[in-house]
PDB file of N, H, CA, C and O in Angstrom:
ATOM      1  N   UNK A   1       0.842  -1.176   0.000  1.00  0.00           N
ATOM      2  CA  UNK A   1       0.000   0.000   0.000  1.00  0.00           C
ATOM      3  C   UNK A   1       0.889   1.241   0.000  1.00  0.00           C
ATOM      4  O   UNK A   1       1.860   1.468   0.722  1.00  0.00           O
ATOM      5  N   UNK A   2       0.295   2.082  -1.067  1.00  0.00           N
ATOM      6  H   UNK A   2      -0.494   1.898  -1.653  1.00  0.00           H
ATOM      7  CA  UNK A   2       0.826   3.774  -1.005  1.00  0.00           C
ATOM      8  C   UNK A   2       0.404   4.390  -0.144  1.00  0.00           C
ATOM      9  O   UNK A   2      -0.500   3.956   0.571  1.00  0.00           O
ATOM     10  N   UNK A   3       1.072   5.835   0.051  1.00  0.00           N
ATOM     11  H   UNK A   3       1.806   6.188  -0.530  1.00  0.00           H
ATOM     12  CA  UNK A   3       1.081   6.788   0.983  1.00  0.00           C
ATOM     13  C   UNK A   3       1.115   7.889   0.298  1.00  0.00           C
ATOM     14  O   UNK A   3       2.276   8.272   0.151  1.00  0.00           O
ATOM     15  N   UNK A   4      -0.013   8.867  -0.402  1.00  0.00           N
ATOM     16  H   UNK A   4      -0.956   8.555  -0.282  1.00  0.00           H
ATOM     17  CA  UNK A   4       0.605   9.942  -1.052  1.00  0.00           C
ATOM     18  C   UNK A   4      -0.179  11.074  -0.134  1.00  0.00           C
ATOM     19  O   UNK A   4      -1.319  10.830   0.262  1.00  0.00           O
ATOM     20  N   UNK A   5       0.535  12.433   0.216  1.00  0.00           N
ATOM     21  H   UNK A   5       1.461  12.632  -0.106  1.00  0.00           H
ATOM     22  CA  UNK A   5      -0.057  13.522   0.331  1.00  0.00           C
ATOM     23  C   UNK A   5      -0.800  14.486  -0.405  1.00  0.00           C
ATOM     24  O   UNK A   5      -0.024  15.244  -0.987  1.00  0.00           O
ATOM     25  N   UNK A   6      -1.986  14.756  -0.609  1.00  0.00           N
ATOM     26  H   UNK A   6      -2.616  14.141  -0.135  1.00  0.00           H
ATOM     27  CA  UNK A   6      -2.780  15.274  -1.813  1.00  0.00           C
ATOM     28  C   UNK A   6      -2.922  16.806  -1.125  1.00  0.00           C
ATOM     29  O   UNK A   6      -2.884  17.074   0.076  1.00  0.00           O
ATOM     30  N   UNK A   7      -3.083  17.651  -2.164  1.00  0.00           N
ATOM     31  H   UNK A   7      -3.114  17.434  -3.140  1.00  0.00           H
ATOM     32  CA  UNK A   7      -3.210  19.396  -1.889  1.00  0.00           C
ATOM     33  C   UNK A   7      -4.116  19.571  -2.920  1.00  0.00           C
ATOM     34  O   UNK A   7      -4.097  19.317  -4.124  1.00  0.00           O
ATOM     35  N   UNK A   8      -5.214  20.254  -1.874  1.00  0.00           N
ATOM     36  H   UNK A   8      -5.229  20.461  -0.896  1.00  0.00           H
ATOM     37  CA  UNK A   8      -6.502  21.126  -2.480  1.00  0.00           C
ATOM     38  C   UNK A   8      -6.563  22.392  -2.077  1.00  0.00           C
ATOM     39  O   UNK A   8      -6.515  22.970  -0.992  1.00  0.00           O
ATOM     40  N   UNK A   9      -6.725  22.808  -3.614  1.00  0.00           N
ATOM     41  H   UNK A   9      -6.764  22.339  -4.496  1.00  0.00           H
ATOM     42  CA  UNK A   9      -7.127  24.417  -3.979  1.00  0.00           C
ATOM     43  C   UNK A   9      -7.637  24.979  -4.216  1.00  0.00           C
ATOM     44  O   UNK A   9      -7.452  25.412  -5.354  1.00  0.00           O
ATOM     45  N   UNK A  10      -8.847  25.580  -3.371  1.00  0.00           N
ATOM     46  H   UNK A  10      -8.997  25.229  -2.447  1.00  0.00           H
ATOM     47  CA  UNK A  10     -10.029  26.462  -3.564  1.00  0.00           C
ATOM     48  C   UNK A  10     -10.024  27.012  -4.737  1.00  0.00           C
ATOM     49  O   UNK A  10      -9.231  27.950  -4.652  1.00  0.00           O
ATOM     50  N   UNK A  11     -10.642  26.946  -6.242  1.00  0.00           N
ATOM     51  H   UNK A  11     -11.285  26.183  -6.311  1.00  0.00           H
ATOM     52  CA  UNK A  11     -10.781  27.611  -7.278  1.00  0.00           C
ATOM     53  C   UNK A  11     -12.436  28.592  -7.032  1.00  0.00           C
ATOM     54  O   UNK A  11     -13.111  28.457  -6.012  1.00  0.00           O
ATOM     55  N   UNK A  12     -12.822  29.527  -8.187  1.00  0.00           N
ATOM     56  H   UNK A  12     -12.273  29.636  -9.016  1.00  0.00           H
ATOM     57  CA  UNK A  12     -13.957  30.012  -8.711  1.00  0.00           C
ATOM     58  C   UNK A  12     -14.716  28.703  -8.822  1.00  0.00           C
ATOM     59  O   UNK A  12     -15.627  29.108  -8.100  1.00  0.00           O
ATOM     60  N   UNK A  13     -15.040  27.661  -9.079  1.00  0.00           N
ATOM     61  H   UNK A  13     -14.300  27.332  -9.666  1.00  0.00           H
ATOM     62  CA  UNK A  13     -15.530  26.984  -9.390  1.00  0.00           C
ATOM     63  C   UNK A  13     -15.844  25.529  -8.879  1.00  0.00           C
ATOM     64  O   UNK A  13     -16.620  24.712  -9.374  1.00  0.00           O
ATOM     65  N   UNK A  14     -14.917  25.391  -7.586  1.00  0.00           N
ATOM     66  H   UNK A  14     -14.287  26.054  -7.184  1.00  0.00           H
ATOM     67  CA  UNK A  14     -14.946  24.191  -6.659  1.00  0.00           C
ATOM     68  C   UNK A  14     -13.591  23.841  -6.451  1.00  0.00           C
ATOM     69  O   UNK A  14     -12.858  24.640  -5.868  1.00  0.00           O
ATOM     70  N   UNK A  15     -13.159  22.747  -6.855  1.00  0.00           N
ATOM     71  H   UNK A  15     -13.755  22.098  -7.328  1.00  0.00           H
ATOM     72  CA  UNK A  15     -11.457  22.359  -5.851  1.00  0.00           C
ATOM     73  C   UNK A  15     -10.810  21.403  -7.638  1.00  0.00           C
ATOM     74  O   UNK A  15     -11.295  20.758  -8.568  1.00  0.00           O
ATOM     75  N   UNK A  16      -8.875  22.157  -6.958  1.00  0.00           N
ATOM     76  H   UNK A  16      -8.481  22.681  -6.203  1.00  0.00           H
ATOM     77  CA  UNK A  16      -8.132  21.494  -7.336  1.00  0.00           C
ATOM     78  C   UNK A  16      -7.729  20.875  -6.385  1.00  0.00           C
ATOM     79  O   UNK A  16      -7.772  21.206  -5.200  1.00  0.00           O
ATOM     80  N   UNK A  17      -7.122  19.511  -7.065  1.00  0.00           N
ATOM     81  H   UNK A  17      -7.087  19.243  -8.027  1.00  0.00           H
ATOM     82  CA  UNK A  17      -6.004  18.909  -6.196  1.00  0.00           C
ATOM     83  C   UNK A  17      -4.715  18.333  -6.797  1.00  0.00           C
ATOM     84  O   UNK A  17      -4.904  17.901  -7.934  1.00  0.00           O
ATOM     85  N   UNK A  18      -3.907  18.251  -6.510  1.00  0.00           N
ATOM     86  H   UNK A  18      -3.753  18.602  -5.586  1.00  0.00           H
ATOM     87  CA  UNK A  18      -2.511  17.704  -6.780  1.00  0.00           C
ATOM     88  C   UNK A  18      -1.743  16.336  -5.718  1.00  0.00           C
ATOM     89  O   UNK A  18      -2.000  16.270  -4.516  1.00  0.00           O
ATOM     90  N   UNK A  19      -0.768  15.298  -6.447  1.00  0.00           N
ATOM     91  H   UNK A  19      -0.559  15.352  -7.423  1.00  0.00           H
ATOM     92  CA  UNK A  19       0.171  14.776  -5.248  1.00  0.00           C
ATOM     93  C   UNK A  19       1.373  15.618  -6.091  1.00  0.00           C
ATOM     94  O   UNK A  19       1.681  15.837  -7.262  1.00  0.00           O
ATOM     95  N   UNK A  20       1.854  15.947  -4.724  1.00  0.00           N
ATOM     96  H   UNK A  20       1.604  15.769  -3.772  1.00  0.00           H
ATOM     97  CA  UNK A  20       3.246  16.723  -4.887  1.00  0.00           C
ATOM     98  C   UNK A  20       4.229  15.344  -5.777  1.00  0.00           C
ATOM     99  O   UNK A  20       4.753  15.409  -6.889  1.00  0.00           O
ATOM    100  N   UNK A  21       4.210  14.468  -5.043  1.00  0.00           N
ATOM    101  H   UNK A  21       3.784  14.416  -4.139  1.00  0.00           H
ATOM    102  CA  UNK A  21       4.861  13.332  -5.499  1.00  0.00           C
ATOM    103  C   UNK A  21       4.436  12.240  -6.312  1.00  0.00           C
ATOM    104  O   UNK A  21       4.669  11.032  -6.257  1.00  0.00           O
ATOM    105  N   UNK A  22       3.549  13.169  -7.313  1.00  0.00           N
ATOM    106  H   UNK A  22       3.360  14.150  -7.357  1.00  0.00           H
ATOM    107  CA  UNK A  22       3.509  12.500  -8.183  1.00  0.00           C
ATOM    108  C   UNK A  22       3.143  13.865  -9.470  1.00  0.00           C
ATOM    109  O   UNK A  22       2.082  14.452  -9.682  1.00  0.00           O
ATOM    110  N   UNK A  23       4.145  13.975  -9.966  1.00  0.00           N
ATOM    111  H   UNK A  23       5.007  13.498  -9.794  1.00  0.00           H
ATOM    112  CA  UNK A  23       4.415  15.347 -10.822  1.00  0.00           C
ATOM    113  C   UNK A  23       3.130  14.962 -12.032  1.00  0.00           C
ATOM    114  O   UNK A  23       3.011  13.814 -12.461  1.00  0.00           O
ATOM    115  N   UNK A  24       2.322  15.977 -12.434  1.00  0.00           N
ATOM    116  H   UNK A  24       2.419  16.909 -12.086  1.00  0.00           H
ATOM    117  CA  UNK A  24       1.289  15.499 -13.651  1.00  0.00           C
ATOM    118  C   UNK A  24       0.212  15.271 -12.850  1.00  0.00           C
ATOM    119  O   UNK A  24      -0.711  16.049 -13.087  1.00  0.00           O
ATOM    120  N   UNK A  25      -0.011  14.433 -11.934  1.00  0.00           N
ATOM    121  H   UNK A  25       0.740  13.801 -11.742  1.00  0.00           H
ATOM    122  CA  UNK A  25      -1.127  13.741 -11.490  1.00  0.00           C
ATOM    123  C   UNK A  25      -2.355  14.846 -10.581  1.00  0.00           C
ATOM    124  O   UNK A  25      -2.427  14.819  -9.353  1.00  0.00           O
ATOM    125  N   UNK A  26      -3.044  15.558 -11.255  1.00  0.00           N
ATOM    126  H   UNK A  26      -2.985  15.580 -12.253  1.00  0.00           H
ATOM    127  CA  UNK A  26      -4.106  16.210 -11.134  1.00  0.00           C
ATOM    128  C   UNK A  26      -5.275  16.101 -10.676  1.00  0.00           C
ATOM    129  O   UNK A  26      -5.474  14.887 -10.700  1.00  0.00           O
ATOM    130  N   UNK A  27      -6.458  16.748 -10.148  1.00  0.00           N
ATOM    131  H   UNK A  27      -6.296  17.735 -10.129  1.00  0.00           H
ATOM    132  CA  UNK A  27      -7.948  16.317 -10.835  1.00  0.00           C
ATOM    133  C   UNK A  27      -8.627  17.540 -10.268  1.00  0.00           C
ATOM    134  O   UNK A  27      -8.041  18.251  -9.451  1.00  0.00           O
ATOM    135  N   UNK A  28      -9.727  17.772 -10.642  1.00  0.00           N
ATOM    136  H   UNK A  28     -10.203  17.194 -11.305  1.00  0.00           H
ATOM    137  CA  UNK A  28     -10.742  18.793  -9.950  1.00  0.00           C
ATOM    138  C   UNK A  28     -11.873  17.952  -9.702  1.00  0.00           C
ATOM    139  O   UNK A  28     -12.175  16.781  -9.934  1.00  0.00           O
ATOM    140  N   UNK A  29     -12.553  19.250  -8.985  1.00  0.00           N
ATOM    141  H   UNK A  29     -12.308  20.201  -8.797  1.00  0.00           H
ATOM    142  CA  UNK A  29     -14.141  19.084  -8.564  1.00  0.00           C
ATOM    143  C   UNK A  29     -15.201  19.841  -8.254  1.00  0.00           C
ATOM    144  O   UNK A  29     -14.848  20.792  -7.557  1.00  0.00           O
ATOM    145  N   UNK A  30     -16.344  19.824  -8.474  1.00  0.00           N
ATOM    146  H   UNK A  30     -16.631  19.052  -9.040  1.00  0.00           H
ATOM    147  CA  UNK A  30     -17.123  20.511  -7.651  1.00  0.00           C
ATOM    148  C   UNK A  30     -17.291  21.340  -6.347  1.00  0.00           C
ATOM    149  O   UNK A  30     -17.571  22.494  -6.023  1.00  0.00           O
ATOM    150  N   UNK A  31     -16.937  20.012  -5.696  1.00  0.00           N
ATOM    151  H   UNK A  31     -16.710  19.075  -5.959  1.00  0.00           H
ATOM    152  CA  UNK A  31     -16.722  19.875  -4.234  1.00  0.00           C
ATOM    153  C   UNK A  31     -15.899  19.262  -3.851  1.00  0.00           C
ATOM    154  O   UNK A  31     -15.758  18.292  -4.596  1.00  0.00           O
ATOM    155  N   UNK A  32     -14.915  19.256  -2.712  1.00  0.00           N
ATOM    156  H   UNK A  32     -15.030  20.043  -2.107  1.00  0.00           H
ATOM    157  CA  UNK A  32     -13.853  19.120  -2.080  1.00  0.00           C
ATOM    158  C   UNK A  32     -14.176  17.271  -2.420  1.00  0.00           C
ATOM    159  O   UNK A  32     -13.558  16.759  -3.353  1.00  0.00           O
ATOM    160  N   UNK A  33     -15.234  16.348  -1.525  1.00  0.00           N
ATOM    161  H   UNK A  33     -15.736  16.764  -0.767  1.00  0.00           H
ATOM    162  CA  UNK A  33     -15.306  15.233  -1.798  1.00  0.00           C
ATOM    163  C   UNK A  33     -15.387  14.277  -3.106  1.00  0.00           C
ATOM    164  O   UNK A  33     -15.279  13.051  -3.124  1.00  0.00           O
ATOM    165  N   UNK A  34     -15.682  15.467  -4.578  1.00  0.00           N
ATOM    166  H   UNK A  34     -15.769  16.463  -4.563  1.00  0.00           H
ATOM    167  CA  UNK A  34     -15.671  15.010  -5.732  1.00  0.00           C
ATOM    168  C   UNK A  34     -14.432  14.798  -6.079  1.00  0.00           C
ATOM    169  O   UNK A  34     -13.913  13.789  -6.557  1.00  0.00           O
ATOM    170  N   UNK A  35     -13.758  16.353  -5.665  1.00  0.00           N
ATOM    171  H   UNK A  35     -14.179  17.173  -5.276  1.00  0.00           H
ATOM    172  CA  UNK A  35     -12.707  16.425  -6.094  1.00  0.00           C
ATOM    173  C   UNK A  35     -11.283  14.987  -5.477  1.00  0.00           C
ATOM    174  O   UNK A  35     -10.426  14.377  -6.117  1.00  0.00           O
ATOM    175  N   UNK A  36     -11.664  14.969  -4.041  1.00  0.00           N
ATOM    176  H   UNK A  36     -12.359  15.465  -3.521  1.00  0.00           H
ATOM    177  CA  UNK A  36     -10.646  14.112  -3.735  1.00  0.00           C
ATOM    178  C   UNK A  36     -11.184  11.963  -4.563  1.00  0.00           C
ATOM    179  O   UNK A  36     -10.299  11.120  -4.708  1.00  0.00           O
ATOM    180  N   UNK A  37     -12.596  11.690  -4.888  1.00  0.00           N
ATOM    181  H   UNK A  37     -13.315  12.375  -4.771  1.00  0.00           H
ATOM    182  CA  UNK A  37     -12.752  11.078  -5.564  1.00  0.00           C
ATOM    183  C   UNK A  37     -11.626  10.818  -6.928  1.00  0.00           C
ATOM    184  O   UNK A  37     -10.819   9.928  -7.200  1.00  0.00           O
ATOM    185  N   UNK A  38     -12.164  12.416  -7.755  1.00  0.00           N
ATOM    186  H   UNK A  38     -12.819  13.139  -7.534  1.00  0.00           H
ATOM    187  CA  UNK A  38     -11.362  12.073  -8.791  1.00  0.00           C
ATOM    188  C   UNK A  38      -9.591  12.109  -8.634  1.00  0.00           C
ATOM    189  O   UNK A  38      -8.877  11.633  -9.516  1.00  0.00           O
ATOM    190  N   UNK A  39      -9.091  12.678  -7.513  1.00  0.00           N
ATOM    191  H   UNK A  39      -9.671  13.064  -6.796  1.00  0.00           H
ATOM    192  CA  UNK A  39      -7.982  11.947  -7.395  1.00  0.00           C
ATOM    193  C   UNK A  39      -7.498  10.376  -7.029  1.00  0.00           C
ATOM    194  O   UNK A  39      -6.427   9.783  -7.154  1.00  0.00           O
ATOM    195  N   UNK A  40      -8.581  10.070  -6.609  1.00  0.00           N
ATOM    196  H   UNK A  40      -9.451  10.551  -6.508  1.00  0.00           H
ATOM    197  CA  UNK A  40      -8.014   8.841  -6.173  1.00  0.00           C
ATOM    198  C   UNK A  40      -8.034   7.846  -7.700  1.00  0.00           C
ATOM    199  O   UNK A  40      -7.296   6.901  -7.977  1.00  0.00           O
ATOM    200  N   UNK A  41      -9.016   8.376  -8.425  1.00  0.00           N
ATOM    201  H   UNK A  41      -9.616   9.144  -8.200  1.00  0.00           H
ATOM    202  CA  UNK A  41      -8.687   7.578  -9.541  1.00  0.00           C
ATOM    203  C   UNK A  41      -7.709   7.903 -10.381  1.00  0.00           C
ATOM    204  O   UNK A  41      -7.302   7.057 -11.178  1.00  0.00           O
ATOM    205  N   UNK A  42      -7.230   9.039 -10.348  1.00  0.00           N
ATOM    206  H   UNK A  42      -7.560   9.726  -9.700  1.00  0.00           H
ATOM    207  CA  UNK A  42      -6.279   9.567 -11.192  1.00  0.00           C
ATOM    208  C   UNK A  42      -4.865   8.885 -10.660  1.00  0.00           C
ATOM    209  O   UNK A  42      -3.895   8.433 -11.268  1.00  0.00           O
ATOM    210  N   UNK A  43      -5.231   9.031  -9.037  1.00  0.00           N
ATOM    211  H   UNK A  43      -6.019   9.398  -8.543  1.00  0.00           H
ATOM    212  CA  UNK A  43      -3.793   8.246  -9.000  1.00  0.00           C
ATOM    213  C   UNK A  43      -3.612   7.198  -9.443  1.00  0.00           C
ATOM    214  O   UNK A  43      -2.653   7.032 -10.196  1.00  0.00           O
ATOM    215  N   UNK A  44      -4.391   6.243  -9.153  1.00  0.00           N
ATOM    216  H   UNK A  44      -5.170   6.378  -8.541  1.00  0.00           H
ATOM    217  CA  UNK A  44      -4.844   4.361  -9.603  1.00  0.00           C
ATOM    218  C   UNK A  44      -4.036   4.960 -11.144  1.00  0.00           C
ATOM    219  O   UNK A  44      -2.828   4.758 -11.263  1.00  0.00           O
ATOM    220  N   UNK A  45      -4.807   5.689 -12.258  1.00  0.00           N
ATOM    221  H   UNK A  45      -5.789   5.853 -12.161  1.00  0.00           H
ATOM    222  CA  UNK A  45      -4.474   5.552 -13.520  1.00  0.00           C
ATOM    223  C   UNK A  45      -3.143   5.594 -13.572  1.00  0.00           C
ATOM    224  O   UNK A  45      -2.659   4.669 -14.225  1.00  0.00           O
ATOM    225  N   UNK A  46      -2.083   6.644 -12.928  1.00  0.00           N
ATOM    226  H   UNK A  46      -2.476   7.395 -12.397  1.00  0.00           H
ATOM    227  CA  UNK A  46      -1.182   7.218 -12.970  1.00  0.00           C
ATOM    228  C   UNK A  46      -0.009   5.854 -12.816  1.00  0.00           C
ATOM    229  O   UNK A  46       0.878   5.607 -13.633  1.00  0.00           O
ATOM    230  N   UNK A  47      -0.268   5.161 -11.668  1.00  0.00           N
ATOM    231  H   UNK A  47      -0.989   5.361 -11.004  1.00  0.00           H
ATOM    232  CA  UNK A  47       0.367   3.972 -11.072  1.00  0.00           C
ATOM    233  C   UNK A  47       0.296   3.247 -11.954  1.00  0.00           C
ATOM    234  O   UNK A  47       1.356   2.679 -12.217  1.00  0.00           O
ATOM    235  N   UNK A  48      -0.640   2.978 -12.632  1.00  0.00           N
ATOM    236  H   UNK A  48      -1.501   3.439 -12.418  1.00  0.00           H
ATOM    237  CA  UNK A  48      -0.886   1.594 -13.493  1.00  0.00           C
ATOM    238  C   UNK A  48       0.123   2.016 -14.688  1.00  0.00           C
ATOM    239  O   UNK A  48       0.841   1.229 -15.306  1.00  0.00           O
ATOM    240  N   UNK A  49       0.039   3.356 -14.883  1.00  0.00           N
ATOM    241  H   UNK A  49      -0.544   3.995 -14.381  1.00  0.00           H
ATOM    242  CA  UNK A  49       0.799   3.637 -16.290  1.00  0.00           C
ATOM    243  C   UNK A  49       1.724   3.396 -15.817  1.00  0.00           C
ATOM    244  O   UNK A  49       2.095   2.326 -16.301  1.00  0.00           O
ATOM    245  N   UNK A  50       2.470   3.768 -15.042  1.00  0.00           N
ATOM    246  H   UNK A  50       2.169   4.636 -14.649  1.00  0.00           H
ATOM    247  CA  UNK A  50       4.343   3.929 -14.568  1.00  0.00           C
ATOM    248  C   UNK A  50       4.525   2.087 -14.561  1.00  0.00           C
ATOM    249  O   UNK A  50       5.357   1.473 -15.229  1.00  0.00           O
ATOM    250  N   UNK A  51       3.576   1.516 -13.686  1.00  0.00           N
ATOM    251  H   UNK A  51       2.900   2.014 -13.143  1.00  0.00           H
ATOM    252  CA  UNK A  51       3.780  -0.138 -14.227  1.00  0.00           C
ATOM    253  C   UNK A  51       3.514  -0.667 -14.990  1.00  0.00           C
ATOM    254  O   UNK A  51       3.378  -1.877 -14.807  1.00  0.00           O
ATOM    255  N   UNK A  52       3.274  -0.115 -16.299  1.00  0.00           N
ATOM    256  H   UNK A  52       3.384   0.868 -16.448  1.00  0.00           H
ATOM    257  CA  UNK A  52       2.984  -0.890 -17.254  1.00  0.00           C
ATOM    258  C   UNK A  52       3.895  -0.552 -18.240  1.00  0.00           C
ATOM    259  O   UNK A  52       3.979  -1.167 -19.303  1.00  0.00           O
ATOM    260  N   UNK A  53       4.805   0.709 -17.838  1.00  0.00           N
ATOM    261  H   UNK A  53       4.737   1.209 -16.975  1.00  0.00           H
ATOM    262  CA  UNK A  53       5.939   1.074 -18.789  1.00  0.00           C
ATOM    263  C   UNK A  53       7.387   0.719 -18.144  1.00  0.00           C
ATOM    264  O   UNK A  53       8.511   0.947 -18.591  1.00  0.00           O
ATOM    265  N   UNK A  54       6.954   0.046 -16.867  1.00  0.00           N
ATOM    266  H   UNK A  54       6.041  -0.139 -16.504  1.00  0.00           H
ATOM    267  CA  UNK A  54       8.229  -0.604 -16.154  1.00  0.00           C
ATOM    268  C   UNK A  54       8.981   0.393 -15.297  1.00  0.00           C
ATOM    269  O   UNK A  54      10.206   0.285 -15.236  1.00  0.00           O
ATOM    270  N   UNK A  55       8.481   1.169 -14.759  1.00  0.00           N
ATOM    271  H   UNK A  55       7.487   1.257 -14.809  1.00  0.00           H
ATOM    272  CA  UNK A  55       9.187   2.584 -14.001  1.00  0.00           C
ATOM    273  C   UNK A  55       8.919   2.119 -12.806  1.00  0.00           C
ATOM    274  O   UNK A  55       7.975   1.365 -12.570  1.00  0.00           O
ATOM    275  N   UNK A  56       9.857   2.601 -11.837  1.00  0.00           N
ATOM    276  H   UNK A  56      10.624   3.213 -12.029  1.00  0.00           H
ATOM    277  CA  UNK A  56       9.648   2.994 -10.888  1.00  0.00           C
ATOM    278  C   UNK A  56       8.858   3.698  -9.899  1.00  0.00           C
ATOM    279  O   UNK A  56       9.076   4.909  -9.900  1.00  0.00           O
ATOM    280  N   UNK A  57       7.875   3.233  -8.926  1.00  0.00           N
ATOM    281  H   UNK A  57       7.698   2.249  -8.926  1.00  0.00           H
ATOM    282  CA  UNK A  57       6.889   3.744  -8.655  1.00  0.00           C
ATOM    283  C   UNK A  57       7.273   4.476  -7.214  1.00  0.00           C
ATOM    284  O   UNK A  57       7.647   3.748  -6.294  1.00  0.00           O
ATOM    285  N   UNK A  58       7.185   5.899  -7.011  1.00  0.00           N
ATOM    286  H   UNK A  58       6.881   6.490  -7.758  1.00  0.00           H
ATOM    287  CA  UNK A  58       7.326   6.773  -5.889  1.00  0.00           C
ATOM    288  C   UNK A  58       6.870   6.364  -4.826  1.00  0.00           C
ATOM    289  O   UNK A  58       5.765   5.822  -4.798  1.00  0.00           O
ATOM    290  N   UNK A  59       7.667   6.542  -3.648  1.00  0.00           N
ATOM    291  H   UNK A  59       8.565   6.982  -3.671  1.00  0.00           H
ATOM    292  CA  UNK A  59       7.391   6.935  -2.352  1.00  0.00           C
ATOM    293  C   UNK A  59       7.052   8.315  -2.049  1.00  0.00           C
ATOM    294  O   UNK A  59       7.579   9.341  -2.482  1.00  0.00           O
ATOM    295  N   UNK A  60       6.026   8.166  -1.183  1.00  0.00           N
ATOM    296  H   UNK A  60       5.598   7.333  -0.831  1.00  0.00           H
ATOM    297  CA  UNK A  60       5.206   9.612  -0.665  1.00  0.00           C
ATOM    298  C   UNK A  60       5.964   9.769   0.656  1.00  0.00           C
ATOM    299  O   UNK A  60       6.070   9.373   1.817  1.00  0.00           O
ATOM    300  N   UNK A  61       6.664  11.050  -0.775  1.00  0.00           N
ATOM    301  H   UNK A  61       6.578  11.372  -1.718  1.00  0.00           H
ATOM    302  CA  UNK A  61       7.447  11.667   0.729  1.00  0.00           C
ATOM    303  C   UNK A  61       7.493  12.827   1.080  1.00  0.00           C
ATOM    304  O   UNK A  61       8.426  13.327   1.709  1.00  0.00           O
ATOM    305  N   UNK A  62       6.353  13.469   0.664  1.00  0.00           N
ATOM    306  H   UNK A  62       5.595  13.063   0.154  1.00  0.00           H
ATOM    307  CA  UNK A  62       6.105  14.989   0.704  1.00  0.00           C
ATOM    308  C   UNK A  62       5.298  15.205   1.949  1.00  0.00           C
ATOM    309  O   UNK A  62       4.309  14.473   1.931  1.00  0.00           O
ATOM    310  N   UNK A  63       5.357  15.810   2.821  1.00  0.00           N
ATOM    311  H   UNK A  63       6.161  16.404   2.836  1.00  0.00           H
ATOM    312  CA  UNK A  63       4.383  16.129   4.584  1.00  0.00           C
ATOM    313  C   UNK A  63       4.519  17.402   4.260  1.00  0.00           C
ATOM    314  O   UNK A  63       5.196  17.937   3.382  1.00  0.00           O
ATOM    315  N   UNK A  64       3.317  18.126   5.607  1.00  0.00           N
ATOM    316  H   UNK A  64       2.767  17.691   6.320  1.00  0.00           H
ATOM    317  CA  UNK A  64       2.810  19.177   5.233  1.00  0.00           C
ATOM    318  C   UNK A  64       2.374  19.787   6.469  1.00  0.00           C
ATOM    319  O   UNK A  64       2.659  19.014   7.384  1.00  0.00           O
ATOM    320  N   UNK A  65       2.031  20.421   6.733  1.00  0.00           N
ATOM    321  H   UNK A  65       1.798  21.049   5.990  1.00  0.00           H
ATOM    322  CA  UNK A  65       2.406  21.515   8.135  1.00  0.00           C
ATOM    323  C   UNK A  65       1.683  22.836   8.110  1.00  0.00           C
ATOM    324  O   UNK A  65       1.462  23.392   7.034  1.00  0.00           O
ATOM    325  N   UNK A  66       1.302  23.365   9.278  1.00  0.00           N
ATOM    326  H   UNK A  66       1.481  22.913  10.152  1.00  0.00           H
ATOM    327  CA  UNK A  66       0.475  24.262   9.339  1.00  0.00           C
ATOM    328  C   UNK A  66       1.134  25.025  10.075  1.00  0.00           C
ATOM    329  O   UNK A  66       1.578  24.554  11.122  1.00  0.00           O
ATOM    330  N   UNK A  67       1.497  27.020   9.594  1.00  0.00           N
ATOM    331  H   UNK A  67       1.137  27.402   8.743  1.00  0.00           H
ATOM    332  CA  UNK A  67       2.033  27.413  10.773  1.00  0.00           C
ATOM    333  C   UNK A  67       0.636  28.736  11.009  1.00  0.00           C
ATOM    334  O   UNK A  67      -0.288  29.015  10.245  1.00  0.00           O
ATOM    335  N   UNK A  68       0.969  29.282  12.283  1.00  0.00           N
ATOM    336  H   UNK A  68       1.719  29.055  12.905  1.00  0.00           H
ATOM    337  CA  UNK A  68       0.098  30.350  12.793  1.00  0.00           C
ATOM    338  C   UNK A  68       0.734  31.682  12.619  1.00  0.00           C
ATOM    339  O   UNK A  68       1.912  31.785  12.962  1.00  0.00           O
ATOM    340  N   UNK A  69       0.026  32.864  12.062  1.00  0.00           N
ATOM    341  H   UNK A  69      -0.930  32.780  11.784  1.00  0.00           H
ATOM    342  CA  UNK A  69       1.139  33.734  12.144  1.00  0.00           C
ATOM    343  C   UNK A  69       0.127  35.160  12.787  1.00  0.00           C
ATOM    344  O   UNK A  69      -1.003  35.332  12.331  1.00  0.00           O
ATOM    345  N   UNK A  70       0.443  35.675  13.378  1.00  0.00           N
ATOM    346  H   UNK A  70       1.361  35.535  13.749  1.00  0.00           H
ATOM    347  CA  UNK A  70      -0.296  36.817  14.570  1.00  0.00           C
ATOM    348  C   UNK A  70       0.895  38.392  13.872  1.00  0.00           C
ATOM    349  O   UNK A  70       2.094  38.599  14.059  1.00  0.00           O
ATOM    350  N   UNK A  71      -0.163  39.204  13.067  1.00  0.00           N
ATOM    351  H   UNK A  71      -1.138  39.037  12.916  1.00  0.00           H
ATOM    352  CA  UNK A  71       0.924  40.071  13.258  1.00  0.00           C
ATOM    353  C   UNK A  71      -0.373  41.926  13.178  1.00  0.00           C
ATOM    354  O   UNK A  71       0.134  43.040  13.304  1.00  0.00           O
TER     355      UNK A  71
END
């Protein structure tokens, strides 16, 4: 089993998302829960391609952190 960190981005129009560690691998949505849907299939697609062209498949190694800032 993978481990990837996914990032969503409030657009005009509902949500992007991205895995950092996985360069290309995209999707949007409506809504935050569509949107993380269509990532999960995008990743599945993404994986299957890299193994089916014999590559090397990434470790999720991108973390992510929240800071507070008071000014």
């Amino acid at each position: 089993m993978k481990k990837y960190l996914i990032i969503f981005e409030k657009t005009r129009t509902g949500y992007s998302v991205y895995v950092p560690d996985l360069p290309g691998c995209i999707a949007t949505g409506k809504n935050k829960d569509t949107a993380e849907n269509n990532i999960y299939e995008a990743i599945k697609f993404h994986l299957e391609g890299l193994l089916n062209e014999n590559l090397i498949i990434p470790e999720g190694r991108t973390e992510a952190g929240t800071i507070f800032l008071s000014f």
